[in-house]
N, C-alpha and C positions, 0 to 999 in steps of 0.2 A: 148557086155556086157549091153548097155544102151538098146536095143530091151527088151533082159532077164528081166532086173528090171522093163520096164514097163509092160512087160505081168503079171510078180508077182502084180503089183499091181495092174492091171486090175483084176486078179484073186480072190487078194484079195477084194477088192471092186464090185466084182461079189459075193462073199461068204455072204457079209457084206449084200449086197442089197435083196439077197436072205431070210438071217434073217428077213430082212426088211419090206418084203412083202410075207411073211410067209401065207398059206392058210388059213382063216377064218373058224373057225368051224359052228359045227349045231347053235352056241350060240352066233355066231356075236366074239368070238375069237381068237388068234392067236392059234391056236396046243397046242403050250407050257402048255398053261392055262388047258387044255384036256376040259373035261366035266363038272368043277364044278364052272363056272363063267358065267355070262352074261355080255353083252356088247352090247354097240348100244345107240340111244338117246331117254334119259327121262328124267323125272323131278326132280329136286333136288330144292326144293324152300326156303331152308334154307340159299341158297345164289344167287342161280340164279331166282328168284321168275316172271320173265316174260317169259323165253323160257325155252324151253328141248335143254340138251346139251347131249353131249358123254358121257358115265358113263361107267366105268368099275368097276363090282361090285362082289368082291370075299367076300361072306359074311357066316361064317362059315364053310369056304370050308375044315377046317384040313389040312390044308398043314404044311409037317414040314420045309420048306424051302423057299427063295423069286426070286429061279434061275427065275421063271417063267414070272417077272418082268423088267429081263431084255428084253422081247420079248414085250411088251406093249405096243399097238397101240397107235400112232401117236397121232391119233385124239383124244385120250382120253381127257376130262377137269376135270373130276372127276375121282379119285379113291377110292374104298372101298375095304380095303384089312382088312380087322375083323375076329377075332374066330379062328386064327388060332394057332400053336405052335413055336414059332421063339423065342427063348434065347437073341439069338446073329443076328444083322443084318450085312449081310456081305459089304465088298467093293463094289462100286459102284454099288448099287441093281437097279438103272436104266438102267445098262449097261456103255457102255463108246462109242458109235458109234452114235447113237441117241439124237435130239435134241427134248425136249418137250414143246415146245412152247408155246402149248393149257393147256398142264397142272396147273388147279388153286388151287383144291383141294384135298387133299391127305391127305386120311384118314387111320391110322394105329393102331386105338385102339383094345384092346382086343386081343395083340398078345401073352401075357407072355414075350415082350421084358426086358431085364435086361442092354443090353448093346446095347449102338450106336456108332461103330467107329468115329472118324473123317472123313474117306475118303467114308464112307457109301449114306452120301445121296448127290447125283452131279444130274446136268440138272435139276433141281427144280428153276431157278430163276426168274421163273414168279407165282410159286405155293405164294397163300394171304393165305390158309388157311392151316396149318398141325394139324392133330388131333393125340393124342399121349396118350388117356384116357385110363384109365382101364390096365393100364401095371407093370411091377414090377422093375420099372429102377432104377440100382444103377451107382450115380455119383460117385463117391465117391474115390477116391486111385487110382488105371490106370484106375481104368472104367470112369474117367471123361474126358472128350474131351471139354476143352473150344469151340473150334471150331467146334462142332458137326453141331451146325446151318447157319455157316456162309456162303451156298451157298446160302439160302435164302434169295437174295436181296433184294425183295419185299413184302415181308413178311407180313401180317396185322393181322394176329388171331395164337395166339398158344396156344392150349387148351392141359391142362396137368392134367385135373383134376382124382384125384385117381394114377396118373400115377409112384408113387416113390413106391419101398417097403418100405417095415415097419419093416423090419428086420433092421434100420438105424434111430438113431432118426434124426427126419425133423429138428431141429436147425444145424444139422453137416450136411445134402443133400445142405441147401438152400444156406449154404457157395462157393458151387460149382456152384449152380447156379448162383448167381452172378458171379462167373468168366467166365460162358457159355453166361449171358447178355452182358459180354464186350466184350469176344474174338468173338463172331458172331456178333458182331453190327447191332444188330434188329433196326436200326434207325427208322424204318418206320411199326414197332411194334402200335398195337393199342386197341387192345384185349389181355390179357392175363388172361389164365384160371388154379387157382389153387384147386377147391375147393375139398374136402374129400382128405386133403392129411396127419392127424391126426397133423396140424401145431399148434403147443402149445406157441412157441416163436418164433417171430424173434431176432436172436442175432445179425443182421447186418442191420441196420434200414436203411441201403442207398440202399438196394439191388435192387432197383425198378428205383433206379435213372439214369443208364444206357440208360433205354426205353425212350427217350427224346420228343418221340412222344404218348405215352402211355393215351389211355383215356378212357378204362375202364377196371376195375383193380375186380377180381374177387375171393375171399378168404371165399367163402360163404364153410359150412358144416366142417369148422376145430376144434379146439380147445383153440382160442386166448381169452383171456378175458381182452384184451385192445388194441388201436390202439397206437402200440408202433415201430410206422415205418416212415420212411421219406415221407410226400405225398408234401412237398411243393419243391420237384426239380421237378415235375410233372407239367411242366405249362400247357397242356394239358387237366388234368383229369378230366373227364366230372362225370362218374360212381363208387361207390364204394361200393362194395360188401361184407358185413359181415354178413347177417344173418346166422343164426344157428349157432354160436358158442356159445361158455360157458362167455359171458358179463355177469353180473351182474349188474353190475352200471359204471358206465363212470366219472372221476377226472376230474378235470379242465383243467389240461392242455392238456386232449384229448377235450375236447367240445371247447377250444380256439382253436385248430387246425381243429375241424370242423369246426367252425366257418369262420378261416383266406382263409377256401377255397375250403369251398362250401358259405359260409354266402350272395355273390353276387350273387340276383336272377335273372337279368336277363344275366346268366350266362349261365345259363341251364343246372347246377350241380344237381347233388344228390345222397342221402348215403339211402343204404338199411339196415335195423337192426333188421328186423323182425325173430322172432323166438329166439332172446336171451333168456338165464331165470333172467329175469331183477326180482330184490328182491324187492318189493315195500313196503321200511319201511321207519323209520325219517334220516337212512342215504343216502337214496334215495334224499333228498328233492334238493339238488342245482340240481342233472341231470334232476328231473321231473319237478321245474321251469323253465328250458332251454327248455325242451324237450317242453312244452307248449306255450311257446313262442317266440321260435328261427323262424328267418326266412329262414331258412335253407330248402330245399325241403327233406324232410325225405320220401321215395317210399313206400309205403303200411302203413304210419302214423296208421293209424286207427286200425292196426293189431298188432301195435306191443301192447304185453301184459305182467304182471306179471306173473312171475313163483310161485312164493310164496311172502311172506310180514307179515308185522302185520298193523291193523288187520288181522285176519287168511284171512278174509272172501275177502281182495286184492287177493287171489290165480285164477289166470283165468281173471282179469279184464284186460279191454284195458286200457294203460295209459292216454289217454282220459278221460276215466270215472273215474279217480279215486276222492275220495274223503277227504280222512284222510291217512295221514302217522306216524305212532307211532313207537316207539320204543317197542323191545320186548324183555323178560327179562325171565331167565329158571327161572320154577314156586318151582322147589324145592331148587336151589338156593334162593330164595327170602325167602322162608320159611326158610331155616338156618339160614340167614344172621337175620331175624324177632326174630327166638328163641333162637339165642346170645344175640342180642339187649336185647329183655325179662329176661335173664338171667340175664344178667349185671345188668338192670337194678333192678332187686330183691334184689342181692346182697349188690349193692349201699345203695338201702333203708334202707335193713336192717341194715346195717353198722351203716345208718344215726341214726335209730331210737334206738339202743342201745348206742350208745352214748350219746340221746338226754335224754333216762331213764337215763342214769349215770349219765346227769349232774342233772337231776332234783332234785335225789336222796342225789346228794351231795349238790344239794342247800337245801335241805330239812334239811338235816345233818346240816350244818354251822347255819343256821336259828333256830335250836331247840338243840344248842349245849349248851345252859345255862343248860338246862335241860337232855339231854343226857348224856353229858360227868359228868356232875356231879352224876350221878347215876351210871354210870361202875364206874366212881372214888371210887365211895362208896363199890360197888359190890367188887373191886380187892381190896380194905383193909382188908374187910371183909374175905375175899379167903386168903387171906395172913396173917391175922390174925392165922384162923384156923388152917393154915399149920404149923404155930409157935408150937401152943399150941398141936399139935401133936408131934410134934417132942419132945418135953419135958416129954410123958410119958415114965415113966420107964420103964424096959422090966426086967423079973424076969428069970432068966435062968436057 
């Protein structure tokens, strides 16, 4: 019996090895891959910026499926798996025989992925970088798997930007993300990339405080018009990303939290904020004082600019240059409000001035009453007379 099971497993590990060392195609690929991948060493200098490493690059290749992945050379350090059609990534898409050791980068954008099992991504524990941009993931109800990440023990850049649909609003995704930050303890998290994900709020201001090592924090291209999130469990955070979203002007107690932690320059902190549509009027003035003399390192200072303001003519200027901040008031309002006032005020006078004739008129009266009243006196005896003397003629019937 003991012969028997070991030839099964000589067999079987003759099957396995075979997979293993599978023939390389015209393309430097295993079979599996067929015709529409390259493979072999080149340069990726986005991360490996001094040598060519192994790349396996499946880039628009249409594949409706990632069986092919289970066959993927050893040596790989990069992967480019983009452009294709994948829904759902299945169980263990690296296989389960195979160790990838060299694996660092692992690129998956642009698959129309919606869902990531839990048991989907294994042999990834030396991958720093996963790219997951351009997809349509919904966390959200079973489709959330806290554990999604948690093989990635070394983890240092997870780039997610665009990657949620929008069939979901992102205040009810990022809920789940945060339990994806805890249940994979990305301790050693360092990069994180959300931006174009239409984020209008966050409703869980701690959600970032998981990544205990997190130092640069990226929410560039949303929709947030405040920094209304936890950055001070970050002791870490070197970078923070907000340009292009919908700021208008920034409260105090966001500029005291910039302050408490970027405000130490030889820190070597700094907040990006360029491209907001900052409104450059007189309720502008406490941010555009700060903003002028904070010693804050703010990254493209010089760029960031007015969207609009009063004067008109703030529209386009760098806050730099600006010079006057007024208030601005609707011009047909102001003319109502002008020809009420005028009205009233008409009315008033008038009011005033016919009273001021009555009284004049009655002083005039009481002052020439020796002489007035004694001439109606006379007039109504007179009238009362005659009336008598009519009445007494006879009438002849």
């Amino acid at each position: 019996m003991l012969p028997l099971l070991i030839f099964v497993v000589h067999l079987i590990l003759g099957v396995v090895s075979g997979y293993d060392g599978d023939e390389l195609n015209a393309k430097g690929c295993p079979q599996a891959f067929g015709e529409n991948c390259n493979c072999g060493m080149g340069v990726y200098r986005s991360y490996f910026p001094d040598r060519e490493v192994f790349i396996t690059n499946c880039t628009n290749t249409g594949f409706r499926d990632s069986n092919m992945l289970n066959h993927l050379d050893k040596r790989t350090e990069v992967l480019i798996f983009t452009g294709n059609h994948i829904p759902a990534l299945p169980w263990n898409v690296f296989g389960i025989w195979k160790d990838y050791d060299n694996l660092t980068v692992v690129d998956l954008s642009n698959n129309g992925i919606k869902e990531i099992p839990g048991k989907a991504l294994h042999k990834v524990k030396n991958v720093k970088r996963l790219m997951l941009n351009h997809n349509d993931l919904y966390i959200v109800s079973t489709l959330s798997h806290p554990r999604v990440f948690s093989n990635f023990e070394n983890l240092r850049e997870l780039h997610l930007t665009n990657a949620f649909t929008e069939q979901i609003v992102s205040q009810w995704y990022l809920l789940n993300l945060e339990d994806i930050f805890i249940g994979s303890a990305l301790t050693k998290l360092e990069k994180l990339h959300l931006e174009q994900n239409e984020i209008w709020k966050i409703s869980n201001p701690k959600i970032f405080c998981p990544l205990k090592n997190l130092m640069d924090l990226h929410l560039a291209d949303n929709q947030l018009t405040d920094i209304n999130f936890d950055l001070d469990c970050l002791e870490h955070l070197r970078h923070l990303d907000i340009e292009y979203n919908k700021i208008t002007n920034l409260n105090n107690q966001s500029l005291q939290t910039i302050d408490r932690i970027f405000g130490n320059v030889s820190s070597g902190r700094s907040i990006n904020m360029k491209g907001n549509p900052f409104r450059c009027d007189c309720e502008m003035s406490p941010f555009y004082n700060w903003f002028m003399s904070t010693t804050v390192k703010i990254s493209n200072k010089e760029e960031v600019r007015c969207f609009d303001g009063f004067p008109k003519y703030n529209s386009g200027i760098r806050l730099t240059n600006l010079k006057k901040l007024d208030c601005e008031y609707d011009v047909d309002e102001v003319e109502a409000r002008r020809y009420d006032s005028s009205s009233a005020l008409i009315h008033t006078l008038s009011v005033i001035i016919a009273l001021m004739v009555l009284a004049f008129i009655l002083t005039i009266l009481y002052m020439k009453r020796e002489r007035v009243f004694p001439a109606l006196k006379s007039y109504t005896m007179q009238y009362s007379s005659i009336q008598r003397d009519d009445d007494k003629v006879p009438v002849n019937l």
